[in-house]
C-alpha positions in Angstrom: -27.5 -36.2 -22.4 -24.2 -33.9 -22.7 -25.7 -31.6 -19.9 -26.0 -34.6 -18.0 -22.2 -35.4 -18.7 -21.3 -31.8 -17.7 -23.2 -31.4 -14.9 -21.0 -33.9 -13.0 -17.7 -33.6 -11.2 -14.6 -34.0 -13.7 -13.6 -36.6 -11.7 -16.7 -38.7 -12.0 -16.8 -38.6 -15.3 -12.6 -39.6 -15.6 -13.8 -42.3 -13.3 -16.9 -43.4 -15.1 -14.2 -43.4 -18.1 -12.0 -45.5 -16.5 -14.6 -47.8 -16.0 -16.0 -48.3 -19.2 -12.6 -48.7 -20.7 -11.4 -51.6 -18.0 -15.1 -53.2 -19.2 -14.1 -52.8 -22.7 -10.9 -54.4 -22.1 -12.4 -57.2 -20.4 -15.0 -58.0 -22.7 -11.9 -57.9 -25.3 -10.6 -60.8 -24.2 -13.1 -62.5 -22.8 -14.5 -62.8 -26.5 -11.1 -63.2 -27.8 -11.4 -66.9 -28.0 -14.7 -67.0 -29.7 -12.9 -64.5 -31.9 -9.7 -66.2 -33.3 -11.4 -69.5 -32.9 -9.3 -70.6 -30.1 -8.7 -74.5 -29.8 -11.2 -74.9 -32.8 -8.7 -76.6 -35.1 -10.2 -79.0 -37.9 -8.2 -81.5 -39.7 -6.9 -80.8 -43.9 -8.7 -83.0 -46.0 -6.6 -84.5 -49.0 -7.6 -82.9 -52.2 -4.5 -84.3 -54.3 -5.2 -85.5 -57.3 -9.3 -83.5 -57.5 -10.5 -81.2 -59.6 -10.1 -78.0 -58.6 -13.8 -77.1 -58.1 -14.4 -80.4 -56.1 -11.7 -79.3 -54.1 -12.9 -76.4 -53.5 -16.5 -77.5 -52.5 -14.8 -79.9 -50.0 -12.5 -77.5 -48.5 -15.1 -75.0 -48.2 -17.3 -77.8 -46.4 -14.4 -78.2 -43.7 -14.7 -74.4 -43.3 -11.0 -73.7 -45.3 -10.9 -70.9 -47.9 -9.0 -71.7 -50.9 -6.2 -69.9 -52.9 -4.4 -71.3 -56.2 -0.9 -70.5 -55.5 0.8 -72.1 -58.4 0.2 -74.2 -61.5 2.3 -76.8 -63.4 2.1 -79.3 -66.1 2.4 -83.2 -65.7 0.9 -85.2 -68.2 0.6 -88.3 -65.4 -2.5 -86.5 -63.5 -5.9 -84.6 -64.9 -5.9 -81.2 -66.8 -6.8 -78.1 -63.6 -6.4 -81.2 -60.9 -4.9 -80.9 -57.6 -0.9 -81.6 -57.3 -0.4 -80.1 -54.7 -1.4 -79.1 -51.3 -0.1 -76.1 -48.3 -1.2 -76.9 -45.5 -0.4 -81.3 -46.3 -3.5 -83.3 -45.7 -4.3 -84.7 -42.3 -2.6 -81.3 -40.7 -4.4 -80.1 -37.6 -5.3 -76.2 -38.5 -7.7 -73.2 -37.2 -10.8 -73.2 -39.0 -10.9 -70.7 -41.8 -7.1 -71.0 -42.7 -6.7 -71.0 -46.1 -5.2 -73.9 -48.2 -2.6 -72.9 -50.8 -3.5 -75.4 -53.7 -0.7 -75.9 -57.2 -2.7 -77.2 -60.0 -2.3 -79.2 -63.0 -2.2 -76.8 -66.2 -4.9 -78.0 -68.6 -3.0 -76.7 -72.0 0.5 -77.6 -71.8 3.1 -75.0 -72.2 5.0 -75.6 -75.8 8.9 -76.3 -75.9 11.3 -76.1 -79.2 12.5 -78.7 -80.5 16.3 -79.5 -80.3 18.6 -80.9 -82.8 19.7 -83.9 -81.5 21.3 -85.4 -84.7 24.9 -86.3 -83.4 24.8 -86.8 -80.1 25.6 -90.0 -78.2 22.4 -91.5 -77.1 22.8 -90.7 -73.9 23.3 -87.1 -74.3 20.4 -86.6 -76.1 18.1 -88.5 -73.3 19.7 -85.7 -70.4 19.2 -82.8 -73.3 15.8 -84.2 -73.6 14.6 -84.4 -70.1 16.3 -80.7 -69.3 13.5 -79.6 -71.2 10.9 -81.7 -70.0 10.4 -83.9 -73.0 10.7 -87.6 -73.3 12.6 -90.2 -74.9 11.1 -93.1 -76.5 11.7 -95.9 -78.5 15.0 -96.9 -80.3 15.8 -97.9 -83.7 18.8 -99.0 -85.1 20.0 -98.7 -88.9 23.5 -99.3 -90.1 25.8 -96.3 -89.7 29.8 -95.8 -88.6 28.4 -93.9 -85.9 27.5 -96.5 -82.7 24.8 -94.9 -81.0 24.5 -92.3 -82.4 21.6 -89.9 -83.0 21.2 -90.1 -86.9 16.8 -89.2 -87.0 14.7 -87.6 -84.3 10.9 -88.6 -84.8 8.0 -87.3 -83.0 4.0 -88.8 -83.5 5.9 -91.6 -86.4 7.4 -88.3 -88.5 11.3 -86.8 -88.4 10.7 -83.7 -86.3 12.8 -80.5 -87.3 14.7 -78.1 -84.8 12.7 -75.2 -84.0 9.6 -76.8 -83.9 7.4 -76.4 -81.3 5.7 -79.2 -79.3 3.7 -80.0 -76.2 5.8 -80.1 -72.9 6.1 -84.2 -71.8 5.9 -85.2 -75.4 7.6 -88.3 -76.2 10.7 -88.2 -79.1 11.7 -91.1 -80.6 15.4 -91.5 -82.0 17.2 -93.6 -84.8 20.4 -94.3 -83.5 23.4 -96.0 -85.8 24.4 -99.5 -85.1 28.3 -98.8 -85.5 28.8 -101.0 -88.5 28.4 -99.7 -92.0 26.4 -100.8 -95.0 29.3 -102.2 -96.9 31.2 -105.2 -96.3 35.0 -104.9 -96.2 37.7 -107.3 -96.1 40.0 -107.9 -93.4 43.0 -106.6 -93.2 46.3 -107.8 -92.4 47.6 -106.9 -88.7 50.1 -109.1 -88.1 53.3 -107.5 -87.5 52.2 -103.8 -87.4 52.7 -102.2 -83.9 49.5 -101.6 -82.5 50.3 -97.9 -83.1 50.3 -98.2 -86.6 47.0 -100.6 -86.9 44.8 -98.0 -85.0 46.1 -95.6 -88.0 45.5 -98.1 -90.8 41.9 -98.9 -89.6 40.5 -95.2 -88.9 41.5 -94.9 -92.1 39.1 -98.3 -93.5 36.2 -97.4 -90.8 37.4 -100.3 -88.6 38.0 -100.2 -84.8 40.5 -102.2 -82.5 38.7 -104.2 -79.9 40.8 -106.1 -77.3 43.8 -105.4 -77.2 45.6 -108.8 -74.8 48.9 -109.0 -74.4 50.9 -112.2 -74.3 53.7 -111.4 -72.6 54.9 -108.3 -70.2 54.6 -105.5 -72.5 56.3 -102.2 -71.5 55.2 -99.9 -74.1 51.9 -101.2 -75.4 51.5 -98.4 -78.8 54.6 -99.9 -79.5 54.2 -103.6 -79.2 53.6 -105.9 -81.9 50.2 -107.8 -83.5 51.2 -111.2 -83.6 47.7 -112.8 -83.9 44.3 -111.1 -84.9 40.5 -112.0 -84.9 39.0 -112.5 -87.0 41.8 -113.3 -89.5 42.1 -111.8 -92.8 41.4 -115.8 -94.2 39.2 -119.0 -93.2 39.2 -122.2 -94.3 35.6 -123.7 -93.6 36.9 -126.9 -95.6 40.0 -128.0 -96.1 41.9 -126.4 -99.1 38.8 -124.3 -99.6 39.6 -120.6 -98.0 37.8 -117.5 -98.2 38.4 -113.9 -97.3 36.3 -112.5 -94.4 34.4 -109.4 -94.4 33.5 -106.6 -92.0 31.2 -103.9 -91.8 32.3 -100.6 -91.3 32.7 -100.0 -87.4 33.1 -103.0 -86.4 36.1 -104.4 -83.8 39.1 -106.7 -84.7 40.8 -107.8 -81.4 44.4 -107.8 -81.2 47.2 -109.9 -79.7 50.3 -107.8 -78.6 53.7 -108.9 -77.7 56.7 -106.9 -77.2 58.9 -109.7 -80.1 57.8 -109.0 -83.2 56.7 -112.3 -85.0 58.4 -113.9 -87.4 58.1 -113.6 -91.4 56.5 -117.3 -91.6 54.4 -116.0 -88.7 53.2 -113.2 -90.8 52.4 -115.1 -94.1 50.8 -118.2 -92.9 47.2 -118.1 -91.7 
């Protein structure tokens, strides 16, 4: 065979060379389509929401090959089912492309436990959903502190800091109604600047309210109480008066006036 090569003329054999190579070429891309699959393109299938082997049998029955790119926990969907899908479904694609699939962990990751005990209600729902857990249900006992986070219970038990707990779980919170247990009797506003009733109530667990003026008021921490409610008495029957109670945390709304009332004002009820 080689003395058959050598026996001819260099330049035959450059030419018979060149030949083969321009056949080579051709036959290249003539079978390049066959090849890459040119205009063979097969719509995606939707696999959302399948389990990951069913997925993969009906990918693989489209002519797709599969690859779990991600996983991630949502306690909405199936444990190791499909949440997501690269190329989306419907998508025209070659055949044989692969589809990137992100999966639905099926042990969810743990997270720790906060200590909520203090914050406003609201707080503690955006502290709770940066780490992926839940809030639940409300309850209300009486406490000073209105809406505040006074228990943090998880599966019907108080649930300490530090502890750890499925991602998605759901945290239930007692929060305090703003009034306290005891009952308190009003006191007298009438007369004080509103300046100095805010001070005497922090100091009884009371809050002001309303605060309406009755006449232009230029400096309003300044201006006078000249009517209050509820009153410090009431008279359900005539001659018959009682002194009215409060809860700690509760409101009394105020009546201001720059004129300070006068002493029969502040003495009759």
């Amino acid at each position: 065979m080689f003395k058959f090569i050598t026996s001819k003329p260099l330049w035959v054999n450059i030419l018979a060379g060149i030949i083969i190579l321009i056949i080579m070429i051709i036959s290249f891309f003539l079978m390049l389509d066959w090849i890459t699959g040119h205009n063979k393109y097969e719509k995606v299938p939707s696999v959302l929401s399948q389990n990951i082997d069913a997925a993969r049998i009906n990918l693989a029955a489209k002519g797709f090959t599969v690859e779990i790119a991600d996983s991630v926990y949502d306690n909405t969907v199936g444990a190791l089912s499909v949440v997501k899908q690269s190329p989306d479904a419907d998508a025209l694609v070659k055949q044989g492309r692969t589809i990137y699939l992100t999966i639905n962990r099926a042990v969810p990751p743990q997270v720790t436990m906060p200590n909520l005990v203090g914050f406003s209600s609201r707080s503690a729902e955006m502290y709770l959903t940066s780490l992926g857990l839940k809030m639940g249900d409300t309850y209300y006992r009486p406490d000073i502190a209105r809406n505040a986070v006074l228990e943090q219970r998880y599966n019907d038990e108080v649930i300490k800091e530090g502890t750890k707990i499925p991602l998605g779980s759901i945290i239930n919170l007692v929060l305090g109604t703003g009034e306290g247990a005891g009952d308190l009797p009003v006191p007298e506003l009438i007369g004080l600047t509103l300046s100095q009733a805010r001070n005497q109530l922090i100091t009884l667990g009371l809050n002001i309210g309303s605060v309406v003026p009755v006449d232009a008021i230029k400096d309003t921490a300044n201006a006078f109480i000249v009517k209050q409610n509820p009153e410090v008495e009431s008279e359900p029957t005539p001659g018959q008066k009682i002194i009215n109670k409060l809860k700690s945390g509760q409101l009394i709304d105020v009546y201001i006036s720059n004129t300070a009332p006068i002493k029969d004002t502040i003495t009759s009820h």
